[in-house]
ChimeraX commands (.cxc) that place a marker at each C-alpha (Angstrom):
marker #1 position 44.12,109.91,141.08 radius 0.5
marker #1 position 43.39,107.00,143.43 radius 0.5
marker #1 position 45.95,105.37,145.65 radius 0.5
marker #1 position 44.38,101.91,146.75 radius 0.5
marker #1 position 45.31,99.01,148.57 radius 0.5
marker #1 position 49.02,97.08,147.89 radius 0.5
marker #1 position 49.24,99.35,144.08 radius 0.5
marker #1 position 52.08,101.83,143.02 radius 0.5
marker #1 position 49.28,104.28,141.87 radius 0.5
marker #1 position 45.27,104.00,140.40 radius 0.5
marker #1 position 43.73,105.54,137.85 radius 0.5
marker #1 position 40.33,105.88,136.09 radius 0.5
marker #1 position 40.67,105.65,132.30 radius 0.5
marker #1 position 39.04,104.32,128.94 radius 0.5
marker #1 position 39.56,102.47,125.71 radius 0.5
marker #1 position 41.61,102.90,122.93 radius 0.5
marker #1 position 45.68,101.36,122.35 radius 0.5
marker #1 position 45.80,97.70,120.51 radius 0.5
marker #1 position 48.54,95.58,121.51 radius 0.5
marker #1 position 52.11,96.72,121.73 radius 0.5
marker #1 position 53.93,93.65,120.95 radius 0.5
marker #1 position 56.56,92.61,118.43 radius 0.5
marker #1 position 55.64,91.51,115.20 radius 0.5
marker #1 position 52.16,92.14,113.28 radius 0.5
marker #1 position 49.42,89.84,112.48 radius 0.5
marker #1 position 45.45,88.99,112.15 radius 0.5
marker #1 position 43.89,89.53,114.86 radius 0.5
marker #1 position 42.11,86.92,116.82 radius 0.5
marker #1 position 38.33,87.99,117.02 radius 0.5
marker #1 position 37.96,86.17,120.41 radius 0.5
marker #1 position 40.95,88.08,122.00 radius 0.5
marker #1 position 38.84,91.70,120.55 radius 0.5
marker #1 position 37.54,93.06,123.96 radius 0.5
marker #1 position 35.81,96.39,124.98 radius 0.5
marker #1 position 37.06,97.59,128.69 radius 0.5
marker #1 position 34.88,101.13,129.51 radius 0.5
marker #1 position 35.60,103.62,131.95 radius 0.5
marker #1 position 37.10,101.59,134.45 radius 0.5
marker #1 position 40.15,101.84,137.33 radius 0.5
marker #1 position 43.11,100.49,136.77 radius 0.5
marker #1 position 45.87,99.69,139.29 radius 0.5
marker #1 position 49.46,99.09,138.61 radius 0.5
marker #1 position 51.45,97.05,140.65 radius 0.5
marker #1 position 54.77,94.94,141.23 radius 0.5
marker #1 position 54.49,91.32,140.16 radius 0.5
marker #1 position 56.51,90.31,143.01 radius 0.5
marker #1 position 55.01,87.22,143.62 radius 0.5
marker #1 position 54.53,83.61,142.09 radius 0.5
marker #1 position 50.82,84.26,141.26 radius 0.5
marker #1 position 51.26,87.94,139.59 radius 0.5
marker #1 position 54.18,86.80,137.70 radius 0.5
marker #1 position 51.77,83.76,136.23 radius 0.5
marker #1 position 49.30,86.58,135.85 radius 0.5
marker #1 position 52.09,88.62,133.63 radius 0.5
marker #1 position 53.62,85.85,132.07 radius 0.5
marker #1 position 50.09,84.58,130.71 radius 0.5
marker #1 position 49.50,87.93,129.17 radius 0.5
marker #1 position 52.51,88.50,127.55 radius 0.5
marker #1 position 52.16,84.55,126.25 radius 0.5
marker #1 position 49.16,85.51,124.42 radius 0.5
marker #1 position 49.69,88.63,122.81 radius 0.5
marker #1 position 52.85,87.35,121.46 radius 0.5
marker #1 position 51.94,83.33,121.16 radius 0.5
marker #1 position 48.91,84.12,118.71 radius 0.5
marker #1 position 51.29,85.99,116.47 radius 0.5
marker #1 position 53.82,83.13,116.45 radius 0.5
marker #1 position 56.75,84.34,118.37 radius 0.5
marker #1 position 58.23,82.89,120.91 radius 0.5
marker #1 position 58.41,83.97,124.55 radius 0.5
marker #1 position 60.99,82.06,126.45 radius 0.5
marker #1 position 59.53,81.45,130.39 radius 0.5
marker #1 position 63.11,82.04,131.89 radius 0.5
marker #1 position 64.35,84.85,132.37 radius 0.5
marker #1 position 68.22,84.90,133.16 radius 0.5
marker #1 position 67.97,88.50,134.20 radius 0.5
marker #1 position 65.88,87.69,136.91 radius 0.5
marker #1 position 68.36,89.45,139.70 radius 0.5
marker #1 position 68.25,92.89,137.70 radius 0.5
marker #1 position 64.56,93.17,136.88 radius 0.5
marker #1 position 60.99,94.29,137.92 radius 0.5
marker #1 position 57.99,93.27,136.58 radius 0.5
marker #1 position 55.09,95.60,136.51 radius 0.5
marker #1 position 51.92,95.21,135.54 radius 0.5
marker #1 position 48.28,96.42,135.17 radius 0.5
marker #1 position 44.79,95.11,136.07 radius 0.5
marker #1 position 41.38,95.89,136.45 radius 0.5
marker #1 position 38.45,93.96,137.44 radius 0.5
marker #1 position 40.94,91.56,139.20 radius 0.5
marker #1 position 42.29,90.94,135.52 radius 0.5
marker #1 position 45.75,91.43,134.26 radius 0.5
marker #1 position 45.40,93.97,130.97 radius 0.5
marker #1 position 48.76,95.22,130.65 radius 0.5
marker #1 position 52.35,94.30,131.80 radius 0.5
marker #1 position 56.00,95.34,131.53 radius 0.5
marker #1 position 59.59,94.49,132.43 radius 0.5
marker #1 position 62.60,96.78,133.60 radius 0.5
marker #1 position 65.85,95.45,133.54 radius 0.5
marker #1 position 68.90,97.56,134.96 radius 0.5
marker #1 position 72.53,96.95,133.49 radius 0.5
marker #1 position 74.87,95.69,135.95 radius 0.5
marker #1 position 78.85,94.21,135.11 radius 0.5
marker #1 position 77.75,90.25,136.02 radius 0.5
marker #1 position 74.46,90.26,134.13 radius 0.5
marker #1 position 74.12,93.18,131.58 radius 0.5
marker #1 position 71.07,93.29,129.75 radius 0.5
marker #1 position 69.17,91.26,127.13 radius 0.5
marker #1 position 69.97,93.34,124.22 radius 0.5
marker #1 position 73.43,92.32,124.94 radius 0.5
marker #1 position 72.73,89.18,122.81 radius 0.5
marker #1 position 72.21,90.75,119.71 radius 0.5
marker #1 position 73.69,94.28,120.48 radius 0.5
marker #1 position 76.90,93.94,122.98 radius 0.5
marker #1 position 79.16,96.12,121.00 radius 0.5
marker #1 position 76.31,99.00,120.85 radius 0.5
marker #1 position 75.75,98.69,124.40 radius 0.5
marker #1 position 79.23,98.44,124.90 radius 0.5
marker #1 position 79.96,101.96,123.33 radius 0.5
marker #1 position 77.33,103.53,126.14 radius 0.5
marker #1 position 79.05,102.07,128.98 radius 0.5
marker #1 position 82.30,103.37,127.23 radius 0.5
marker #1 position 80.66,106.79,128.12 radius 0.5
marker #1 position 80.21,106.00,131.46 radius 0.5
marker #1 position 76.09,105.83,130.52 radius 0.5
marker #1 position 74.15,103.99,132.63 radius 0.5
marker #1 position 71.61,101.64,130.81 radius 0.5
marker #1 position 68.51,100.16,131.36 radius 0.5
marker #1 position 66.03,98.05,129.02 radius 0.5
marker #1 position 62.31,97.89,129.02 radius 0.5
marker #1 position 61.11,94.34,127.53 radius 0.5
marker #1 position 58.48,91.83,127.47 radius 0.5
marker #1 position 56.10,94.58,126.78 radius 0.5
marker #1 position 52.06,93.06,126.69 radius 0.5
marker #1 position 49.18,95.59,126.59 radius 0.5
marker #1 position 45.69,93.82,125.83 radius 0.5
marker #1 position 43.10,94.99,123.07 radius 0.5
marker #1 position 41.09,97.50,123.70 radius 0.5
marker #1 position 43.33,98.83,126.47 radius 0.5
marker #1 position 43.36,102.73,127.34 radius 0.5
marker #1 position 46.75,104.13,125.69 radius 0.5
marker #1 position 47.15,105.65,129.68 radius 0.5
marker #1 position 48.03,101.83,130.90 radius 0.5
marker #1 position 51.21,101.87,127.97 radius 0.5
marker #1 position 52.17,105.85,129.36 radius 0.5
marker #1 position 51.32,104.96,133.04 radius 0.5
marker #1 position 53.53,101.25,133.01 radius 0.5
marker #1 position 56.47,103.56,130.73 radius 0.5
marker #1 position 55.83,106.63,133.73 radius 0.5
marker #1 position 56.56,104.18,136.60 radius 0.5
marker #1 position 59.73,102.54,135.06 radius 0.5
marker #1 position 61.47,105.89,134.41 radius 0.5
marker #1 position 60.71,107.04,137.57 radius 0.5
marker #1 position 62.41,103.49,139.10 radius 0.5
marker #1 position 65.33,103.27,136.94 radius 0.5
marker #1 position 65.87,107.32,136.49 radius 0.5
marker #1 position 64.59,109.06,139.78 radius 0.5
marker #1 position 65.72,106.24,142.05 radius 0.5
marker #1 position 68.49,104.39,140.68 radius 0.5
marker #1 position 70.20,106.95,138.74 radius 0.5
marker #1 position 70.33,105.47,135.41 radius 0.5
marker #1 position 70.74,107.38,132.09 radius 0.5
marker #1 position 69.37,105.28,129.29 radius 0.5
marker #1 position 66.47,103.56,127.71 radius 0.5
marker #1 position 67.70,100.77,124.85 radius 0.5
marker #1 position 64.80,98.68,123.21 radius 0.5
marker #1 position 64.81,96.20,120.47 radius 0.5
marker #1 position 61.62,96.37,118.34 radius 0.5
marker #1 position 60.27,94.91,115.16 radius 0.5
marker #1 position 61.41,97.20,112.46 radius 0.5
marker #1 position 57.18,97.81,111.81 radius 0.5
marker #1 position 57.00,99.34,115.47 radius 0.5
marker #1 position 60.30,101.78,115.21 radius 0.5
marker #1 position 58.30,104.92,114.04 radius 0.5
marker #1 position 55.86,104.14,116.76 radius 0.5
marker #1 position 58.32,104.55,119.44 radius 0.5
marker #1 position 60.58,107.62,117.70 radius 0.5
marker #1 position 57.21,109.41,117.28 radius 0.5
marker #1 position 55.69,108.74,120.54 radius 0.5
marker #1 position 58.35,108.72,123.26 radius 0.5
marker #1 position 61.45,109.78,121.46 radius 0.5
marker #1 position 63.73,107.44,120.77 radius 0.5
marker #1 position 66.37,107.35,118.10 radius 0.5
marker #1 position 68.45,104.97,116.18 radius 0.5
marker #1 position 70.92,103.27,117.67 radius 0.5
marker #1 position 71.77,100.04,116.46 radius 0.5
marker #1 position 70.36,99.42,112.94 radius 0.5
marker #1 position 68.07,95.87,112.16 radius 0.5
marker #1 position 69.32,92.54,113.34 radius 0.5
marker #1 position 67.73,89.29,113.97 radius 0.5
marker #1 position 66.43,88.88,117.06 radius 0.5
marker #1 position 67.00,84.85,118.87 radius 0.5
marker #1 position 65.20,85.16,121.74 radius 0.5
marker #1 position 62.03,85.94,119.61 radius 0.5
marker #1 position 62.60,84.40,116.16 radius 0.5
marker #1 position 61.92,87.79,114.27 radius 0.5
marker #1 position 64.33,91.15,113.36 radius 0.5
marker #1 position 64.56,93.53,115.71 radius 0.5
marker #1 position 65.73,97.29,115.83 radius 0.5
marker #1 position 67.78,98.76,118.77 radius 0.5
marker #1 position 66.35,101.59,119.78 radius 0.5
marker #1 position 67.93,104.65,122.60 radius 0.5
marker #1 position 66.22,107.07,124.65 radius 0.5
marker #1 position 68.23,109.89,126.90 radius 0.5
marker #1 position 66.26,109.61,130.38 radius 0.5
marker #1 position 67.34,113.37,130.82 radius 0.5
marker #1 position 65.10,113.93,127.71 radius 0.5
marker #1 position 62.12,111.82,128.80 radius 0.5
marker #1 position 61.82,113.75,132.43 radius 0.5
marker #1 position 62.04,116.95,130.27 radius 0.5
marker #1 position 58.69,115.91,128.23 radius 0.5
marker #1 position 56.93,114.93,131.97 radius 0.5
marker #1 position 57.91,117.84,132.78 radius 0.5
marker #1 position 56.15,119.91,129.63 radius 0.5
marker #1 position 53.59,117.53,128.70 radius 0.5
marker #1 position 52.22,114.81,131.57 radius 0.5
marker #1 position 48.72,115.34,133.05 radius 0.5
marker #1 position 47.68,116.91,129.80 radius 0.5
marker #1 position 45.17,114.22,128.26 radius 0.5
marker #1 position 42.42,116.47,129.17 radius 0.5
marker #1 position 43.09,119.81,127.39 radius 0.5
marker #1 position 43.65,121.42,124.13 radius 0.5
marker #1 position 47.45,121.01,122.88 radius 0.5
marker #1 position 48.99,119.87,119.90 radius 0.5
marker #1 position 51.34,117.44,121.52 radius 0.5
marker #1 position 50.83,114.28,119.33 radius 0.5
marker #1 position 53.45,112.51,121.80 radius 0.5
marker #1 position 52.00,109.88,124.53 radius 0.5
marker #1 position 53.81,112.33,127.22 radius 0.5
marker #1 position 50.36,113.91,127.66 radius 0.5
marker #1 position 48.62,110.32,129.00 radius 0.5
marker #1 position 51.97,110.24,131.93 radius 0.5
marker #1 position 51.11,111.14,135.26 radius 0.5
marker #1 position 51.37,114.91,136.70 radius 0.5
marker #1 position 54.62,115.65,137.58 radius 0.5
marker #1 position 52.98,116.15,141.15 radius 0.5
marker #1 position 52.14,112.59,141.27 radius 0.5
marker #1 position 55.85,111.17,141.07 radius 0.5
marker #1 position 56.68,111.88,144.83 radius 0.5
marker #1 position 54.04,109.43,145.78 radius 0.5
marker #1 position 54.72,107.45,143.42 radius 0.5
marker #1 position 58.41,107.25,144.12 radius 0.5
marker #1 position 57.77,106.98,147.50 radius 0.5
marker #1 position 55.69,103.53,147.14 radius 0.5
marker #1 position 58.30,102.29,145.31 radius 0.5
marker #1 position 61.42,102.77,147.71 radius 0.5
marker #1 position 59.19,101.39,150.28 radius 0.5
marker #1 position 58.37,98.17,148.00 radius 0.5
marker #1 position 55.01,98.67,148.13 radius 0.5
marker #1 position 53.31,96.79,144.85 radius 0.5
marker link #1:1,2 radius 0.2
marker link #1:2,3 radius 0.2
marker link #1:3,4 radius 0.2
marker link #1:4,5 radius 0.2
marker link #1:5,6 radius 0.2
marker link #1:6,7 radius 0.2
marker link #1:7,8 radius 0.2
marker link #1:8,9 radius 0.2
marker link #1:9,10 radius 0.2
marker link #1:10,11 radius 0.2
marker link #1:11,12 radius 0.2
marker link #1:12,13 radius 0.2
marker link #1:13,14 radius 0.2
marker link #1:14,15 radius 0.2
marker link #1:15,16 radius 0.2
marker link #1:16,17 radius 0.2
marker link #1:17,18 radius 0.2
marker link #1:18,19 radius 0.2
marker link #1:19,20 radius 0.2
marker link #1:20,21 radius 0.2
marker link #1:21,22 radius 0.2
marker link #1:22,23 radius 0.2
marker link #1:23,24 radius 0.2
marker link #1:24,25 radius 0.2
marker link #1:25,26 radius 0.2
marker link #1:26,27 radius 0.2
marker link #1:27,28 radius 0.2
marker link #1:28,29 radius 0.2
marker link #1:29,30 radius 0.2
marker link #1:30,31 radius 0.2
marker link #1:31,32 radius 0.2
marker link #1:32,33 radius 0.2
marker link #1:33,34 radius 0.2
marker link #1:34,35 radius 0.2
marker link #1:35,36 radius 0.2
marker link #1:36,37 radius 0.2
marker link #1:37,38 radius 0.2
marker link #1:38,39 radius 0.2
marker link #1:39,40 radius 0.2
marker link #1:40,41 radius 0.2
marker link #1:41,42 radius 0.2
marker link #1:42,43 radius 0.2
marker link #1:43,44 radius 0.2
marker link #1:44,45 radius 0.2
marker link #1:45,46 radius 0.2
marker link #1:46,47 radius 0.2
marker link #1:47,48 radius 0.2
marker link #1:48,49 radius 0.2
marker link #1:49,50 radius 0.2
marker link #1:50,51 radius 0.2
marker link #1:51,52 radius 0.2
marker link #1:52,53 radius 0.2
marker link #1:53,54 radius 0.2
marker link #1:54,55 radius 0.2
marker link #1:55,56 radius 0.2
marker link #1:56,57 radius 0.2
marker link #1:57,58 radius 0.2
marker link #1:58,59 radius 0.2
marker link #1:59,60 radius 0.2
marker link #1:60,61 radius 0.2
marker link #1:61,62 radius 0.2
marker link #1:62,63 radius 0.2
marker link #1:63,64 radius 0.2
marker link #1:64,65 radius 0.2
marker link #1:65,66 radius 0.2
marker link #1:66,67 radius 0.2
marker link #1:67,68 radius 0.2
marker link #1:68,69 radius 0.2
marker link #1:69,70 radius 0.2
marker link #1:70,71 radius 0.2
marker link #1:71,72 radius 0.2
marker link #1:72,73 radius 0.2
marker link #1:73,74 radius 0.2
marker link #1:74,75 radius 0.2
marker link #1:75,76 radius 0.2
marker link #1:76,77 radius 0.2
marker link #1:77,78 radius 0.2
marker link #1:78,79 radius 0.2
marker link #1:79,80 radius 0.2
marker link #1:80,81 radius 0.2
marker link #1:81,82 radius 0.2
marker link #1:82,83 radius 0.2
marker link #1:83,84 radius 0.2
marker link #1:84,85 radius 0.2
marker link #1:85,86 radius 0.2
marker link #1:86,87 radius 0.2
marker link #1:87,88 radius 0.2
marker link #1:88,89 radius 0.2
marker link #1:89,90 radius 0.2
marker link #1:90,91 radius 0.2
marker link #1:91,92 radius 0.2
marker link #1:92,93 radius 0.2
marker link #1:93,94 radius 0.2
marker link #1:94,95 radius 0.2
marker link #1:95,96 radius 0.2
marker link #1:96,97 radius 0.2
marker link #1:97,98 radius 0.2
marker link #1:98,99 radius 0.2
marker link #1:99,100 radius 0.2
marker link #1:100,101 radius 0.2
marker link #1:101,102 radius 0.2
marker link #1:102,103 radius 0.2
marker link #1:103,104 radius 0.2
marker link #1:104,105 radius 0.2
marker link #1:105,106 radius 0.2
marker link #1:106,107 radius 0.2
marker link #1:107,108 radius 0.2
marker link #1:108,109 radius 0.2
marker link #1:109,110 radius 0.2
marker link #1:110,111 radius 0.2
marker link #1:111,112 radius 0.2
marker link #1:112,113 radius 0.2
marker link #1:113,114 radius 0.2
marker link #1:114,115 radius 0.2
marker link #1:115,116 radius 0.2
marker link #1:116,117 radius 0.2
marker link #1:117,118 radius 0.2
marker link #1:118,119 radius 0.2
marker link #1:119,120 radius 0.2
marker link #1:120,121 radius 0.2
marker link #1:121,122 radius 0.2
marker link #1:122,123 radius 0.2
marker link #1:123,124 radius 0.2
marker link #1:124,125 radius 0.2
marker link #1:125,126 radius 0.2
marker link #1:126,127 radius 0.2
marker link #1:127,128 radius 0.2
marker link #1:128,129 radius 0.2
marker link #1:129,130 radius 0.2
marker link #1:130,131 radius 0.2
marker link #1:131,132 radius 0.2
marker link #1:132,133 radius 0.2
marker link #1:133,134 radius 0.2
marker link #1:134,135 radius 0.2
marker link #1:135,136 radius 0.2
marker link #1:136,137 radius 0.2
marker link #1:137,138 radius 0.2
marker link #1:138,139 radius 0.2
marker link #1:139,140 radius 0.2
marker link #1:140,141 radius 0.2
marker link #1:141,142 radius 0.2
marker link #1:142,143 radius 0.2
marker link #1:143,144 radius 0.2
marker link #1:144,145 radius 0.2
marker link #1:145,146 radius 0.2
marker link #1:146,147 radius 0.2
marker link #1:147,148 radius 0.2
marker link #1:148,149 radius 0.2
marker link #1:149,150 radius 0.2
marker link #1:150,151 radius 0.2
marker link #1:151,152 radius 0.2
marker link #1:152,153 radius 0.2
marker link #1:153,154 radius 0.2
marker link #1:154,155 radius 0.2
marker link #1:155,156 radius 0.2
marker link #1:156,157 radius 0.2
marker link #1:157,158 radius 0.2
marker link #1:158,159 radius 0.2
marker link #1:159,160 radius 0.2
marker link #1:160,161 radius 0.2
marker link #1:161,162 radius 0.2
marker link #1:162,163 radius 0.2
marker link #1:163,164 radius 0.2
marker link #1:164,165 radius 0.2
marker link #1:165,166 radius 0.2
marker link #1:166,167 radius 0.2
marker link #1:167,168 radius 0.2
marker link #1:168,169 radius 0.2
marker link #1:169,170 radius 0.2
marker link #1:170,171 radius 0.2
marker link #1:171,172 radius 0.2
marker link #1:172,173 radius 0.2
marker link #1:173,174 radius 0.2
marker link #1:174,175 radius 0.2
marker link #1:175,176 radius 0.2
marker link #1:176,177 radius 0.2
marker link #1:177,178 radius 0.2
marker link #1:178,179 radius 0.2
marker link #1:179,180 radius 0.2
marker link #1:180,181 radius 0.2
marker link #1:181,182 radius 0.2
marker link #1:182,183 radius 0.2
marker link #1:183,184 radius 0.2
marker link #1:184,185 radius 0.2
marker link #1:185,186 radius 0.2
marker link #1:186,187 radius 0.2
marker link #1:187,188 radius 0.2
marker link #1:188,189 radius 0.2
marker link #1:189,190 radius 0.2
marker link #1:190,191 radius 0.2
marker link #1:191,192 radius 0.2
marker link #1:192,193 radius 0.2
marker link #1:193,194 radius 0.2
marker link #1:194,195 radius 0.2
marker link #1:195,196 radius 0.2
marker link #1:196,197 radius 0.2
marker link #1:197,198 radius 0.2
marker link #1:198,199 radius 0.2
marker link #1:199,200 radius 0.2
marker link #1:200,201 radius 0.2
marker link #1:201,202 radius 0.2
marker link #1:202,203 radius 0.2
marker link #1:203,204 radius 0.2
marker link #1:204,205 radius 0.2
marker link #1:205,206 radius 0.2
marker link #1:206,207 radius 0.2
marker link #1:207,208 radius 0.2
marker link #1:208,209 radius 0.2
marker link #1:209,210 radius 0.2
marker link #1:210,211 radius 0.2
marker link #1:211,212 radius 0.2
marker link #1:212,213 radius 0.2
marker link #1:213,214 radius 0.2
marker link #1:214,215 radius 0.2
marker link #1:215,216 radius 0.2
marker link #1:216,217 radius 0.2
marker link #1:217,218 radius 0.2
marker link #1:218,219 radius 0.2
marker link #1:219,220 radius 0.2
marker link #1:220,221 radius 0.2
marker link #1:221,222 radius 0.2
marker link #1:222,223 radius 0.2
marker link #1:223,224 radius 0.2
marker link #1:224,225 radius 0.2
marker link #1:225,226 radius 0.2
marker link #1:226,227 radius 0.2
marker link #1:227,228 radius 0.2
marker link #1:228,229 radius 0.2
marker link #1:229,230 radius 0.2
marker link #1:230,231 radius 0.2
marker link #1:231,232 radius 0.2
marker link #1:232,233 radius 0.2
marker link #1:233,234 radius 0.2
marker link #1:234,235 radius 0.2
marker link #1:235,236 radius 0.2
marker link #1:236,237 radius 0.2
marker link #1:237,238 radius 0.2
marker link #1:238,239 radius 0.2
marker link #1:239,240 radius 0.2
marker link #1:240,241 radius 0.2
marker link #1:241,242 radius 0.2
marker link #1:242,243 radius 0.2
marker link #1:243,244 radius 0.2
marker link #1:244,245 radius 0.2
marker link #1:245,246 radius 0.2
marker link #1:246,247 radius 0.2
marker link #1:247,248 radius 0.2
view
């Protein structure tokens, strides 16, 4: 591993995850890219230009497939941006936002009485969203964007929950790769004109599988998860560290 410059962590990586975005389509042959072994760097988009950079992404691999993206976010208080690059171009990005009594979260549109039964339980929730990754994009940048989120939202803030909503064609995807579960059944999505599946994921469960499976890429195991492409476990307290100091 390679820490360099303003990033949360570096990495050195290849090809090989298509786009992670909701909905399915054609593909647009002059989006199709090959990215070799290069390094990657994830970092905070914590300023105007690297929140262009992220919002440009995410506009295109969810603009070509006709869904809408709306350009404000009000959850802006209670969310981080992260996102990847290499080559000084932006490949891969993410957004974390953390439940909080004024804002809650924006699966509260669709799902407020689901999310309402968690915080009955005194479970603390957080949502990933506005997930981009690029074509041709190593499967590592998806684990390595997930890695850093959990270790923000679980390690550091103390919350207990992943919810999601995905298109209904993505749900196995995310039960078979990272473990999520059912939660809230199909409903139509407004903020991106398509149905969408609420999805939940124990945090307590997700350190457990770091724990078993992260660093293992590189050897023999049957793990078909994408817990092998997370970082070492060895790797969080930098990582963590980097974060509480707001480094990007």
């Amino acid at each position: 591993m390679h820490v360099h410059d303003d990033t949360i962590i570096s990495f050195e990586a290849n090809t090989g995850l298509r786009d992670l975005v909701v909905g399915e389509g054609r593909p647009d042959p002059a989006m199709e890219h090959e990215i070799d072994q290069q390094i990657f760097h994830i970092r905070m988009a914590n300023s105007q230009g690297r929140r262009e950079s992220a919002s440009l992404l995410l506009k295109k691999m969810y603009g070509w497939r006709g869904y809408a993206v709306d350009p404000n976010s009000s959850h802006a208080l209670n969310k981080i941006t992260l996102f990847a690059e290499t080559g000084g171009v932006t490949v891969g990005t993410m957004s974390l936002c953390l439940d909080d009594d004024d804002i809650g979260l924006p699966a509260d549109e669709n799902f407020r009485d689901k999310l309402d039964e968690l915080r009955g339980q005194r479970r603390r929730l957080c949502e990933p969203s506005r997930l981009a990754i690029d074509k041709g994009v190593s499967k590592r940048v998806f684990a390595a964007l997930i890695h850093i989120s959990y270790i923000y939202a679980h390690n550091i803030h103390g919350y207990s929950d992943y919810v999601i909503e995905v298109n209904p064609r993505h749900v196995m995807f995310y039960k078979r790769m990272l473990g999520f579960r059912d939660f809230g059944g199909e409903r139509p999505c407004t903020r991106v004109g398509a149905p969408a599946v609420l999805l939940r994921l124990d945090l307590d469960y997700m350190g457990e599988q770091i724990r078993e499976f992260g660093g293992l890429m590189e050897r023999q195991t049957t793990e078909r998860s994408f817990y092998p492409y997370f970082f070492p476990t060895h790797d969080e307290p930098g990582i963590t560290s980097r974060l509480m100091q707001g480094r990007n």
